[in-house]
C-alpha positions, -999 to +999 in steps of 0.1 A: -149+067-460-142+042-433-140+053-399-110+042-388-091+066-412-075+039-431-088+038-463-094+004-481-094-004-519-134-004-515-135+030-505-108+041-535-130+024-556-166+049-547-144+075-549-132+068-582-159+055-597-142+022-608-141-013-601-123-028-569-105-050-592-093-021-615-082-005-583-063-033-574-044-041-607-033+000-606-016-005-572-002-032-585+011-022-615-009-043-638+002-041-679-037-044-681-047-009-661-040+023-687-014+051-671-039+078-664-060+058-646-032+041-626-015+077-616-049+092-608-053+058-582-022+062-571-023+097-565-060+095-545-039+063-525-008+081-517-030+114-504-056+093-480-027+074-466-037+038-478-016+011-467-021-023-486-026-054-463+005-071-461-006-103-469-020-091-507+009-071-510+037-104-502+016-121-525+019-096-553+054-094-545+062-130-537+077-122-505+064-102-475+102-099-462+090-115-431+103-149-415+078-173-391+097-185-360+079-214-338+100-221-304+086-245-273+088-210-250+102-181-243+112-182-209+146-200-214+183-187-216+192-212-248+160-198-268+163-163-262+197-168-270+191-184-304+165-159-310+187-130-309+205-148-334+177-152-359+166-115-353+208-107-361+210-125-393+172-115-401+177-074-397+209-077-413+188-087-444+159-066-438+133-096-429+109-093-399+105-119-374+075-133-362+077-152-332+053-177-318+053-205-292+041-243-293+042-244-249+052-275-263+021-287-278+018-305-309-015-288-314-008-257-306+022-260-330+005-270-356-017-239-348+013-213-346+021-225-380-010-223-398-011-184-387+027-177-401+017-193-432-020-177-434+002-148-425+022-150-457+057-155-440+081-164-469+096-190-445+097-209-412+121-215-386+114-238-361+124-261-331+100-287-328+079-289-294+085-322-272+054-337-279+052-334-316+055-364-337+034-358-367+055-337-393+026-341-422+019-310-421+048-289-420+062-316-448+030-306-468+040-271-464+076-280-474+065-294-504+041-269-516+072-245-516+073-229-481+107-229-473+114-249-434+148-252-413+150-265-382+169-256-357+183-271-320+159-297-318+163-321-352+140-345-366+152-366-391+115-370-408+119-334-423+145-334-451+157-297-448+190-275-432+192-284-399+217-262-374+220-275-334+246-282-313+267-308-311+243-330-280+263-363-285+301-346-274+288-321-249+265-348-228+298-370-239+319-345-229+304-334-194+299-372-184+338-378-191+341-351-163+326-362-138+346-397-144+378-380-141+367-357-111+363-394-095+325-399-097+317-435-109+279-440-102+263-411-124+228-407-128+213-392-158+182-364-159+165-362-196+132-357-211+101-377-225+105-373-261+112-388-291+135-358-304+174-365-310+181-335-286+173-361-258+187-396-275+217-377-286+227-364-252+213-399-235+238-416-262+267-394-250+262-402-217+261-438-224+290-439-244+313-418-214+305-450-194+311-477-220+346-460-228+354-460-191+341-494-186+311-481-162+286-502-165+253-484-177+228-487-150+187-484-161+179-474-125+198-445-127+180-429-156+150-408-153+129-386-178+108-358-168+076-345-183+084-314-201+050-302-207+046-273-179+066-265-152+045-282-122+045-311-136+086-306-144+090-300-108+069-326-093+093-350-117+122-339-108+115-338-070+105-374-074+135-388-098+159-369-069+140-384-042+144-416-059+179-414-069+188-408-031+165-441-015+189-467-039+212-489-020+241-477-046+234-445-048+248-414-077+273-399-066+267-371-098+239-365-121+245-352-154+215-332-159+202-326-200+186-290-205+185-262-190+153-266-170+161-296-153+197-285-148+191-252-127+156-269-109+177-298-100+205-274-084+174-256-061+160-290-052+189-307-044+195-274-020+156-274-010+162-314+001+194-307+020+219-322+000+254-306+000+272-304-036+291-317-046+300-338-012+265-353-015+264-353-048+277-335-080+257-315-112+267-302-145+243-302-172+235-283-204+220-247-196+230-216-209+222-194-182+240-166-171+236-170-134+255-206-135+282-185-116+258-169-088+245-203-077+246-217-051+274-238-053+283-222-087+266-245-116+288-268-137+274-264-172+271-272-207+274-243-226+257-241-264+262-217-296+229-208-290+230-173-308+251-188-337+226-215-336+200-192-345+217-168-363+230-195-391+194-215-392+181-178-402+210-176-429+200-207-442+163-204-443+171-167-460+193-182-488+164-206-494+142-176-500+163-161-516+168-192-537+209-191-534+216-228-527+194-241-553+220-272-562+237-273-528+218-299-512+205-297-475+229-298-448+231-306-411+256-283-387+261-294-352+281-267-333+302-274-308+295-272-270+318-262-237+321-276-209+324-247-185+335-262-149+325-242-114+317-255-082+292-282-083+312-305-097+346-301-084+369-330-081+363-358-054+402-365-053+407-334-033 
């Protein structure tokens, strides 16, 4: 028998004196197999502890009660946030979680995925990394019968559920504001990417100013490279740097995720700016030390864990083929604008 104490259906097989296939099609249960020989497998199995591969087993079963979940990283507020939202919705059906990060990477996204489905998840979540913009594969998947939501960052070339928040009201929301704490000449901080998390919350920005007749200003928008957090820095350092040299210069930034919104707040504080007399912040993050900063962080606040919690119903119900008829559906919860310090009126 095999060292390792784990017998395999090889080692049954010897044992037995039978085929590995006839092995196989007892553990399975197969019509084909006759009873004796099928209890005297399964008694020799049970007694030498064998534990079927999970993969052969899922496919036997058609489902391996386990869930793929691809995120950008794990060293965010919004994201473990969400992901104790998929793990809640997933344990309260008795599915496993796998999680796996793209660092952004559309090849090593492509990567993570391969693995779940090698892996025999019954069904991915995922949030698309910033530089992805080749969907063939996962649409591939998608076709072939893998069930696919995404969730917080949408793409509108996968036709599937989609649950994020609601990007257009809150960057909407947290530029009207600053316009009626007095600030007229806001800048705007976003990302490099073709994802609707970005255009959305550019959009609502854009639309604060048109409704308050500001006029939109290119100068005054800047998008960081997302890809590591150097390069995030070096950025952000620069577009502040920049911001501050104009003749007409923001009196605000409206800041769009949560990296740039709490880096900003330590730069602007490294450079020697006072906020909000120098300038004023909110943005989107969801971290819980908005309140210990230093001046207390302005944010936009999202569902995150009902963001992940209801993407994992949905993808569940797919699996479990509930909403056969329903259609797919986009959710976008809503934000809140949760006011502190940093972005205090100017009429004061």
């Amino acid at each position: 028998m095999s060292m390792n104490n784990s017998v395999t259906l090889r080692d049954i097989a010897k044992a037995l004196n039978l085929s590995i296939s006839t092995i196989s099609k007892a553990l399975n249960d197969s019509h084909e197999i006759g009873a004796e020989t099928k209890q005297k497998v399964l008694d020799y199995a049970k007694k030498h502890h064998y534990s079927p591969n999970r993969m052969a087993k899922g496919l036997k079963e058609g489902k391996s009660r386990s869930i793929g979940v691809v995120v950008c990283s794990l060293d965010n507020n919004v994201i473990s946030q969400m992901l104790d939202g998929i793990h809640k919705a997933a344990t309260d059906k008795a599915y496993q979680i796998i999680i796996m990060q793209s660092k952004e990477s559309e090849r090593l996204e492509s990567a993570c995925i391969e693995l779940l489905y090698a892996g025999g998840v019954d069904g991915i979540l995922i949030s698309p990394a910033y530089e992805t913009i080749n969907f063939s594969y996962l649409i591939a998947l998608q076709e072939s019968g893998l069930p696919i939501v995404l969730f917080d960052r949408l793409i509108d070339q996968v036709n599937t559920h989609k649950v994020g928040a609601d990007n257009f009201k809150g960057a909407y929301d947290a530029t009207m504001h600053l316009i009626n704490n007095g600030y007229k000449n806001i800048a705007h901080l976003n990302t490099n990417t073709i994802l609707s998390i970005a255009t959305d919350r550019l959009n609502g920005y854009k639309q604060a100013l048109a409704d308050s007749g500001i006029k939109y200003r290119p100068e005054l928008l800047r998008s960081c490279n997302y890809t590591d957090a150097n390069k995030l820095n070096e950025d952000l350092e620069q577009a502040i740097k920049y911001y501050m040299s104009l003749k007409d210069k923001p009196d605000a930034i409206f800041t769009a995720t949560d990296q740039i919104s709490t880096r900003c707040l330590v730069l602007l504080n490294k450079l020697g700016y006072k906020i909000p007399d120098d300038v004023a912040l909110i943005g989107f993050t969801n971290t819980e030390l908005a309140d210990a900063m230093n001046p207390a962080l302005s944010t936009v606040h999202q569902p995150a864990f009902e963001i992940g919690q209801l993407a994992a119903e949905k993808l569940l119900a797919l699996i479990e083929k509930k909403d056969l008829n329903e259609g797919y559906e986009t959710v976008m919860l809503p934000t809140q604008i949760k006011v502190r310090a940093s972005s205090q009126s100017k009429i004061r």
